[in-house]
C-alpha positions as CSV (number, residue, x, y, z in Angstrom):
1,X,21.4,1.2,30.6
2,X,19.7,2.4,27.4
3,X,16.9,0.8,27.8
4,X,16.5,1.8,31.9
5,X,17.2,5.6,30.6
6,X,14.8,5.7,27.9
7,X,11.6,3.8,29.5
8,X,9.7,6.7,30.9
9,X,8.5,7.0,34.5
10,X,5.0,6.5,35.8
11,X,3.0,9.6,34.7
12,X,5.4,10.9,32.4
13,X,5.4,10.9,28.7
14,X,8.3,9.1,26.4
15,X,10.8,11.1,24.9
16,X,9.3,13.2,22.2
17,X,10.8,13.5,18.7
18,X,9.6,14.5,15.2
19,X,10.5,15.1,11.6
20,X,8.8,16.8,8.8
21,X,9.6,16.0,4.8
22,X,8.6,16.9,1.4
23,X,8.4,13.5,0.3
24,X,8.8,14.3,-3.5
25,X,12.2,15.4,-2.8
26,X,13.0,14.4,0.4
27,X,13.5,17.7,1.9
28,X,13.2,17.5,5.5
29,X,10.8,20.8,6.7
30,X,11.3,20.6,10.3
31,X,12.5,18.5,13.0
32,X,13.0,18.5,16.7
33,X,15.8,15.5,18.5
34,X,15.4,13.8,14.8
35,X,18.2,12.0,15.3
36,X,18.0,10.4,18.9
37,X,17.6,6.7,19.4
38,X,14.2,5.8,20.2
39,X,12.0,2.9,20.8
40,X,9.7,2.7,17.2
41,X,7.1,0.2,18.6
42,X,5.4,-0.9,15.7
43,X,6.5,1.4,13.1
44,X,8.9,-0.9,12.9
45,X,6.4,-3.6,10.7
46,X,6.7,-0.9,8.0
47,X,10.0,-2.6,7.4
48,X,8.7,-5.7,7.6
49,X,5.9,-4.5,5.2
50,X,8.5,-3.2,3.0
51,X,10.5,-6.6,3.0
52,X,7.4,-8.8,2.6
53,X,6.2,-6.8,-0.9
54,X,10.1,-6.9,-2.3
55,X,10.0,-10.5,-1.4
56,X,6.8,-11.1,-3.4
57,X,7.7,-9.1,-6.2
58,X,11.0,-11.1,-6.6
59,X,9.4,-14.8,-6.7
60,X,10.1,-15.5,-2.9
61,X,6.9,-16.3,-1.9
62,X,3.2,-15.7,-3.2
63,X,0.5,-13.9,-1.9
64,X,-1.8,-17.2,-2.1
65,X,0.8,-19.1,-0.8
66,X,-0.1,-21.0,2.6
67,X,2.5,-20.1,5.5
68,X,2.4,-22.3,8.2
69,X,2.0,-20.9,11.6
70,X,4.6,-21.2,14.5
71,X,4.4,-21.7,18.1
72,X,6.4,-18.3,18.3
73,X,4.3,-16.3,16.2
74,X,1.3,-17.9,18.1
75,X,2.4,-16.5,21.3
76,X,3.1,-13.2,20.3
77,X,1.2,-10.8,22.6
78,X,-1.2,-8.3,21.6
79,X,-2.2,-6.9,19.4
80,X,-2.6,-9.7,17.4
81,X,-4.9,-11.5,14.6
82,X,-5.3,-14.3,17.0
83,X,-3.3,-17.3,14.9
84,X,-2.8,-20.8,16.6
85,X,0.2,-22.8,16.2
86,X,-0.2,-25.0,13.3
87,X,-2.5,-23.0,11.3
88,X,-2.4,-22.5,7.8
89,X,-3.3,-19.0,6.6
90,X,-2.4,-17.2,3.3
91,X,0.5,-15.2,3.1
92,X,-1.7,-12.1,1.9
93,X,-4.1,-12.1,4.9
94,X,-0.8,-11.8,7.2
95,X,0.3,-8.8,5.3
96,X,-3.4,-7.3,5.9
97,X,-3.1,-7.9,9.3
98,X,0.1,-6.6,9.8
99,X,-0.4,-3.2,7.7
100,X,-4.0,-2.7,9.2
101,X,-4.4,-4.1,12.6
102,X,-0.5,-3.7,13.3
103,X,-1.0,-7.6,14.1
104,X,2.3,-8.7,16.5
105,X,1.3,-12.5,15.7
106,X,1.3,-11.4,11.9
107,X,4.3,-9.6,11.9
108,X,6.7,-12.7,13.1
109,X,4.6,-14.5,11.0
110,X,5.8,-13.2,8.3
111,X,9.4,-13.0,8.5
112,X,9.5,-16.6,9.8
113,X,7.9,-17.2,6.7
114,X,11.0,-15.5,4.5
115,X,14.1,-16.0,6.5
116,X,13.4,-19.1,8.8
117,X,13.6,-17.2,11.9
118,X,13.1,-14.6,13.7
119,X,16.9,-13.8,14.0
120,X,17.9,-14.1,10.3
121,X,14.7,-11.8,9.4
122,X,16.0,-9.2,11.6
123,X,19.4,-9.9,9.9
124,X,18.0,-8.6,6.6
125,X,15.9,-5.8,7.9
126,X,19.2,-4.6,9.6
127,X,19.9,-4.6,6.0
128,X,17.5,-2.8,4.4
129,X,18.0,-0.5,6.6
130,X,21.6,0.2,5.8
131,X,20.7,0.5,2.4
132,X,18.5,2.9,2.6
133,X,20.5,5.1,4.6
134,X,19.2,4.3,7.8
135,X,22.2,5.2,9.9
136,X,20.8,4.8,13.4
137,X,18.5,2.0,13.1
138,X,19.0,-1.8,14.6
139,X,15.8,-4.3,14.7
140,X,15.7,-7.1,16.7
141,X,12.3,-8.2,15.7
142,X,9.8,-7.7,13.1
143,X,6.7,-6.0,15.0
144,X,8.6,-3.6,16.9
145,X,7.7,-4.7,20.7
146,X,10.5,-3.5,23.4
147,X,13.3,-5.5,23.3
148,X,17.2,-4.6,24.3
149,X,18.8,-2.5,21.5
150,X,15.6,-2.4,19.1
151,X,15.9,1.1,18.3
152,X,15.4,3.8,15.8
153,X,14.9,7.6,15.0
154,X,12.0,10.0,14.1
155,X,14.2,10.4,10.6
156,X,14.9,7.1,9.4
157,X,11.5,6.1,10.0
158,X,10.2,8.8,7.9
159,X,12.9,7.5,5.4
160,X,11.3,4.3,5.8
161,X,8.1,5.4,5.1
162,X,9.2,7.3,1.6
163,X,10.3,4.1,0.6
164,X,7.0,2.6,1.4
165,X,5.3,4.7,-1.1
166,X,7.3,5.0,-3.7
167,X,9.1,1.8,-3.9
168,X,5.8,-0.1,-3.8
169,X,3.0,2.1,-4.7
170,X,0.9,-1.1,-5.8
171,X,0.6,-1.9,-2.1
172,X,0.8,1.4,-0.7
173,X,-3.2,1.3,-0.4
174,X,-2.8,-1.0,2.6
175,X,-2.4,1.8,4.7
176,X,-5.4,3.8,4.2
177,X,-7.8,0.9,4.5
178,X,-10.6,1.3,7.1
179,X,-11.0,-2.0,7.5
180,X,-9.4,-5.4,5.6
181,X,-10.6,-9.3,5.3
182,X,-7.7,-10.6,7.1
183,X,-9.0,-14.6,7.3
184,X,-9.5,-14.9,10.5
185,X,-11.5,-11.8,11.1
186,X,-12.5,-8.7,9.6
187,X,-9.7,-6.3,10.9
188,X,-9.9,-2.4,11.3
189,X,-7.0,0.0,11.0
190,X,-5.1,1.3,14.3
191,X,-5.3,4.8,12.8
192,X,-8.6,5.1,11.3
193,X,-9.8,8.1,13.5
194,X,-7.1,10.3,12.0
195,X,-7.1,8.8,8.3
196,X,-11.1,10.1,8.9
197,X,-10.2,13.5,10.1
198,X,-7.0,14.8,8.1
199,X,-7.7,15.6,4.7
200,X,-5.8,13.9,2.4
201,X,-4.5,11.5,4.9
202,X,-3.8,7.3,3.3
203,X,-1.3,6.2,6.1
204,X,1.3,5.1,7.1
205,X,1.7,3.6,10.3
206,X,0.9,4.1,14.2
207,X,2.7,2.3,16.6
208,X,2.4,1.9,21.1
209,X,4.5,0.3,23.9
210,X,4.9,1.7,27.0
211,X,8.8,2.6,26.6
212,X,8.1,4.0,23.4
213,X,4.4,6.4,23.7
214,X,1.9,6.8,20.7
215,X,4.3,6.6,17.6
216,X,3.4,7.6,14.3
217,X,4.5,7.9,10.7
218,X,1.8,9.9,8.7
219,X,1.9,10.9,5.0
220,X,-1.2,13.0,3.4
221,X,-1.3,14.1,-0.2
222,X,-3.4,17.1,-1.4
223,X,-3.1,18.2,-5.1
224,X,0.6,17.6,-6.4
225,X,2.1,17.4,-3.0
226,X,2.6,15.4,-0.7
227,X,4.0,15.4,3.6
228,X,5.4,12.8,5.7
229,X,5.9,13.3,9.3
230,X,6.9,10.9,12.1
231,X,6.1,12.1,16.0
232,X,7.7,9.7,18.8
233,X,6.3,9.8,22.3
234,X,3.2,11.2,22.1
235,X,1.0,10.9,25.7
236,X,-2.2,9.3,23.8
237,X,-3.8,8.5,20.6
238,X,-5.8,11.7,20.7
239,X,-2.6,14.1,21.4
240,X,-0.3,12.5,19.0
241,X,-3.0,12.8,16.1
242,X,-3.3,16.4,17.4
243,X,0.5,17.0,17.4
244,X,0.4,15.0,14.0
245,X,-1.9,16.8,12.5
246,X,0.1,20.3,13.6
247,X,3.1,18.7,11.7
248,X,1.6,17.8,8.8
249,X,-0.3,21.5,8.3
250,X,3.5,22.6,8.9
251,X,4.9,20.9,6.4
252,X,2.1,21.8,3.9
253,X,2.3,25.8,4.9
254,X,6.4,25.4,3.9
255,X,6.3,22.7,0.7
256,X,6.4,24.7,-2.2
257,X,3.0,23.9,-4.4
258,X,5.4,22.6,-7.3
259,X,8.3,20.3,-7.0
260,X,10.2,17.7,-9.0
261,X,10.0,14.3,-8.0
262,X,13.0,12.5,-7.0
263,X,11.9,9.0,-6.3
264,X,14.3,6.9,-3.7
265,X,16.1,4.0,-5.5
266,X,14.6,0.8,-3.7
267,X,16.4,-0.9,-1.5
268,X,18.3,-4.2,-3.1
269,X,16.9,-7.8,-1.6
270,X,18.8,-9.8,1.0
271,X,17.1,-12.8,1.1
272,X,18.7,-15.3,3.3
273,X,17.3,-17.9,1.5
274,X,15.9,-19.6,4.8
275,X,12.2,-19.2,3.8
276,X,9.5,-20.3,1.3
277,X,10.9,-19.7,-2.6
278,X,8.3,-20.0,-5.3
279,X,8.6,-18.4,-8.6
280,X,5.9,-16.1,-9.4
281,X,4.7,-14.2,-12.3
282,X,3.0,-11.4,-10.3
283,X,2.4,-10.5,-6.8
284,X,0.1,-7.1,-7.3
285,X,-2.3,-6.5,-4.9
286,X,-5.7,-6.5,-6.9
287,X,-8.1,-4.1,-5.1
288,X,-7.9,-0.8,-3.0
289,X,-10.4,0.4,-1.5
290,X,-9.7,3.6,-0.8
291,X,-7.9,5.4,-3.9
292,X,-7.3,9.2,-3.4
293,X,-9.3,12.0,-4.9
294,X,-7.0,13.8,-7.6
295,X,-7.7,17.2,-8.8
296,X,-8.4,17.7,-12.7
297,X,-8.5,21.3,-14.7
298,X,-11.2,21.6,-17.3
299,X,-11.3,19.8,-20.1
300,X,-10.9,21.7,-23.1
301,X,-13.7,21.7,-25.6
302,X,-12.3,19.5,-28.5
303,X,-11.5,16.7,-25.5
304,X,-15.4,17.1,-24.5
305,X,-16.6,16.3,-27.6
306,X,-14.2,13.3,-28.1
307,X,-15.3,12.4,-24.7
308,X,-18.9,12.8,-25.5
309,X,-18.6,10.9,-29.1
310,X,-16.2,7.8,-27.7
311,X,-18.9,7.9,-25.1
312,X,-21.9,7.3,-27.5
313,X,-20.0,4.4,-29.9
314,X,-19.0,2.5,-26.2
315,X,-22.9,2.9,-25.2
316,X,-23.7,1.4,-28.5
317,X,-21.4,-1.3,-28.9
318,X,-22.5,-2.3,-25.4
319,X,-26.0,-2.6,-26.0
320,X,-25.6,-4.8,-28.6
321,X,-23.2,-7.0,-27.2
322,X,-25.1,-7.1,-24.4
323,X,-28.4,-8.1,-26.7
324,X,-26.3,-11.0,-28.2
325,X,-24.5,-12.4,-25.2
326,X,-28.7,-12.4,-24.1
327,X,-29.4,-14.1,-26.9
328,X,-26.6,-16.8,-26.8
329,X,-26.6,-19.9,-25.4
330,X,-25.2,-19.8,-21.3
331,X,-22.0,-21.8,-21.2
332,X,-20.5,-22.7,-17.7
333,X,-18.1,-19.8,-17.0
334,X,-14.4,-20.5,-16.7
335,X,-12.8,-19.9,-13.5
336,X,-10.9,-16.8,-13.1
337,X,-7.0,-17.4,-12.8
338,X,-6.4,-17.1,-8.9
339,X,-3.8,-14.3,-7.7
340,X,0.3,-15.6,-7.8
341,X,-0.7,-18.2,-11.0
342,X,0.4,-17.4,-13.9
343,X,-2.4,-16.7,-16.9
344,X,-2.8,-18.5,-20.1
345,X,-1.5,-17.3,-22.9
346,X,-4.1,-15.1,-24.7
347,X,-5.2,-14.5,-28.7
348,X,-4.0,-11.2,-29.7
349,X,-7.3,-10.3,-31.0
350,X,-8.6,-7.8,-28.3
351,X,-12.0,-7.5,-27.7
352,X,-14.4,-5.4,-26.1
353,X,-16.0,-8.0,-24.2
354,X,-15.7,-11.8,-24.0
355,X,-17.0,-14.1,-21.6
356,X,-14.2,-16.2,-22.0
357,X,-10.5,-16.4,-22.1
358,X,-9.6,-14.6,-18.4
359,X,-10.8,-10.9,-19.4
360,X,-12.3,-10.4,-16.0
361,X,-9.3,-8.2,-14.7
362,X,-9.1,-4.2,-14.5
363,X,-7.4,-1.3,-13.6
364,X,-8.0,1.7,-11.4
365,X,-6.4,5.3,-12.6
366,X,-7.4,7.4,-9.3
367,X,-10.8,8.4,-7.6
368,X,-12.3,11.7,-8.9
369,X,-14.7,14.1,-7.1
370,X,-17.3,14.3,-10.1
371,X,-18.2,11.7,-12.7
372,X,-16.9,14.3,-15.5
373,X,-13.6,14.2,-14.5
374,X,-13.2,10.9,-14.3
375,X,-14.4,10.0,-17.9
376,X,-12.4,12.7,-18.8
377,X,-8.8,11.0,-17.4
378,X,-10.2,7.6,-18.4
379,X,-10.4,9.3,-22.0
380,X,-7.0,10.9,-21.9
381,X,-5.4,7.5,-20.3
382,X,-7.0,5.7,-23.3
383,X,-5.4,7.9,-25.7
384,X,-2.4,7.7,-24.7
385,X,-1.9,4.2,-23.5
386,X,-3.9,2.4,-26.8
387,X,-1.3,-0.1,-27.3
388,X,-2.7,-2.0,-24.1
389,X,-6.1,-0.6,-23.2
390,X,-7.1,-1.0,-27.1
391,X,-10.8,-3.0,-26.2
392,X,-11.1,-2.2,-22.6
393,X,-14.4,-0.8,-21.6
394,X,-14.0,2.6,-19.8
395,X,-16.8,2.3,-16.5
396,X,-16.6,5.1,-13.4
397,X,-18.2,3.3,-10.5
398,X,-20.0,5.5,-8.4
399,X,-19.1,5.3,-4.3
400,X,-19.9,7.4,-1.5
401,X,-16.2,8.4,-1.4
402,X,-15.6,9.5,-5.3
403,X,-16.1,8.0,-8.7
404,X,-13.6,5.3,-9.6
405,X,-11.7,5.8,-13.0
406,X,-11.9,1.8,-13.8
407,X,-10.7,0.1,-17.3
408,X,-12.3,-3.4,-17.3
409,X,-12.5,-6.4,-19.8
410,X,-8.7,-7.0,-19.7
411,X,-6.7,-10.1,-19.2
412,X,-4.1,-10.2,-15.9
413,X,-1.3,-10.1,-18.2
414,X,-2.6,-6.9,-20.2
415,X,-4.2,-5.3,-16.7
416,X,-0.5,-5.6,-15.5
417,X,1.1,-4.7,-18.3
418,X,-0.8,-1.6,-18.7
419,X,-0.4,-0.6,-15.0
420,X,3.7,-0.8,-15.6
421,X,3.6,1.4,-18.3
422,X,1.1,3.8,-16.8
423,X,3.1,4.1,-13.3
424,X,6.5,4.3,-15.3
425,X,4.6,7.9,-16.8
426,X,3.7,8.6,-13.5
427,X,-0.3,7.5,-13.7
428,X,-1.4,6.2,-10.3
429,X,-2.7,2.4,-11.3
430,X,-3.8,-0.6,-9.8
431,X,-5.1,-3.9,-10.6
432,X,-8.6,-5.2,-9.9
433,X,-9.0,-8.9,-9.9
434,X,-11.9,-11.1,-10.5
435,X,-15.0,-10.2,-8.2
């Protein structure tokens, strides 16, 4: 038996395998039994990850959507979030727990919530999986604990993770949170200790059982390039980061510093049609909390001074809003539109700030390590995207991590609209929602 052959022996570590990749062009760097059926633990929720942002992005369900919670996802073992049969819990906090905590209870969770069951789910991961060339991969579950024939390799998971980031780089922050409101509890991610230690490190995915070892897909980006590697079997948490780590400085040392970017083509949907179906306008996720630092060159003379002069008018025209809106009578607020509804309609006279009409959304273009380069790409984003950021307010929030490049003062619609056409340039963007 497979499964007999593969389960290693008291004292003795599980198979070991590993794969290196450029991950702008998919270039595979090194590997070492790449190809040899493995147990993927929990890696495997990258697919179910994967499935559960296509599935919000296509209407299928909504992030604020309430999924009800079965006796089967209840039971899951460890680890888990800790939901009870019956429950109601938004779909969102289920994907937090499942990217963050690598939540087993989450994880079926969710694909009960899509296909029905637990069978039919794995039916269209098995899919997925095809498509995106996958070869040697066949789920049986959607959180990746042992179970007869749930099997995968070192390559396709690093596959999998490449789609991960570049077929949803909206929610690709999920992975390098610390830490994530999941509902039920405040949850902390399985692989903090080595998204602290490895520069440039923002996930992917750790996974453990004892037939499989420490697992662990890992991608780290530092200036324009950017290394995923997968390590199965490792003996403990501390020697697979180590070996991890090794892999990754590997792949760096042999990447050249310049590459063109081939982006995978996402995989196509194959929704069973079992689970919740809601139309949706938009299922971005609002807020990272950990964007990545990006390097900037120096900014020319003529940008400083249209920097420094765009910067004077904004400080002006603030103050004086700020004066009047003082000034002005209070009215009760209007409620800002809740994630997954769809926002009203608004006047197409932009302004620079109004306390009414939904403009309490933003965008984030990257995390800088000074406040000068920041205003400097928020300057040079506003000039060249003026169509949709005409009347946002340009503000770099200050954190112990970096300053944030943040446009603020937009509708959802325009927020998302100007994220779209940013990421289709290849500007990292995000939304910010209503705080």
């Amino acid at each position: 038996m497979i499964m007999a052959a593969l389960a290693p022996a008291p004292g003795r570590s599980a198979p070991y395998a590993a794969m290196v990749m450029d991950a702008r062009t998919g270039e595979v760097l090194h590997s070492r039994n790449a190809d040899t059926q493995l147990h993927p633990a929990s890696l495997t929720k990258m697919m179910t990850l994967y499935i559960a942002f296509q599935a919000v992005e296509r209407g299928e369900i909504g992030l604020d959507d309430m999924v009800r919670i079965t006796p089967l996802a209840a039971n899951e073992p460890p680890s888990k979030l800790g939901l009870r049969a019956g429950q109601r819990i938004r779909f969102r906090y289920l994907i937090r727990a499942a990217a963050v905590k690598s939540a087993n209870d989450a994880a079926t969770a969710i694909g009960i919530a899509l296909e029905g069951n637990e069978a039919a789910f794995a039916r269209r991961m098995n899919a997925t999986a095809r498509a995106m060339g996958m070869t040697r991969t066949t789920f049986r579950n959607a959180h990746g604990l042992t179970e007869s024939g749930h099997m995968s390799t070192a390559r396709d998971m690093t596959i999998l993770g490449r789609h991960v980031i570049y077929d949803f780089p909206q929610y690709y922050n999920l992975f390098s949170r610390i830490k994530a409101n999941a509902h039920v509890r405040t949850v902390y991610h399985t692989n903090r200790s080595f998204l602290r230690a490895y520069r440039g490190a923002d996930g992917i995915k750790t996974g453990y059982t004892r037939a499989a070892g420490f697992n662990l897909t890992a991608s780290a980006e530092r200036g324009q390039e950017r290394i995923i590697a997968t390590m199965f079997g490792g003996s403990s948490t501390s020697a697979r980061n180590a070996r991890v780590a090794e892999l990754m400085d590997m792949g760096f040392a042999r990447a050249p510093s310049r590459a063109r970017l081939a982006r995978p083509s996402p995989a196509p949907s194959f929704a069973g049609g079992g689970g919740t179906r809601n139309t949706r306008a938009s299922g971005l996720v609002s807020r990272s909390l950990r964007p990545r630092l990006r390097p900037t060159p120096e900014t020319a003379p003529a940008e400083a001074m249209l920097l420094a002069n765009a910067e004077m008018i904004e400080s002006a025209v603030t103050e004086t809003l700020e004066s009047a809106t003082a000034r002005a009578p209070q009215a009760a607020p209007s409620p800002p539109a809740r994630p997954g509804e769809t926002a009203q309609s608004e006047p197409q006279v932009v302004t620079r700030i109004s306390t009414s009409g939904g403009r309490h959304w933003g965008v984030n273009v990257g995390r800088y390590g000074s406040r000068y380069q920041a205003e400097r790409v928020l300057l040079r984003v506003a000039l060249n995207e003026m169509s949709t950021l005409d009347g946002a307010l340009r503000r770099v929030r200050q954190s112990p991590r970096g300053f944030d490049a943040n446009f603020m003062g937009l509708t959802r619609d325009s927020a998302e609209l100007a994220c779209t056409r940013l990421q289709a340039r290849g500007t990292s963007c995000f939304m910010i929602g209503p705080s």
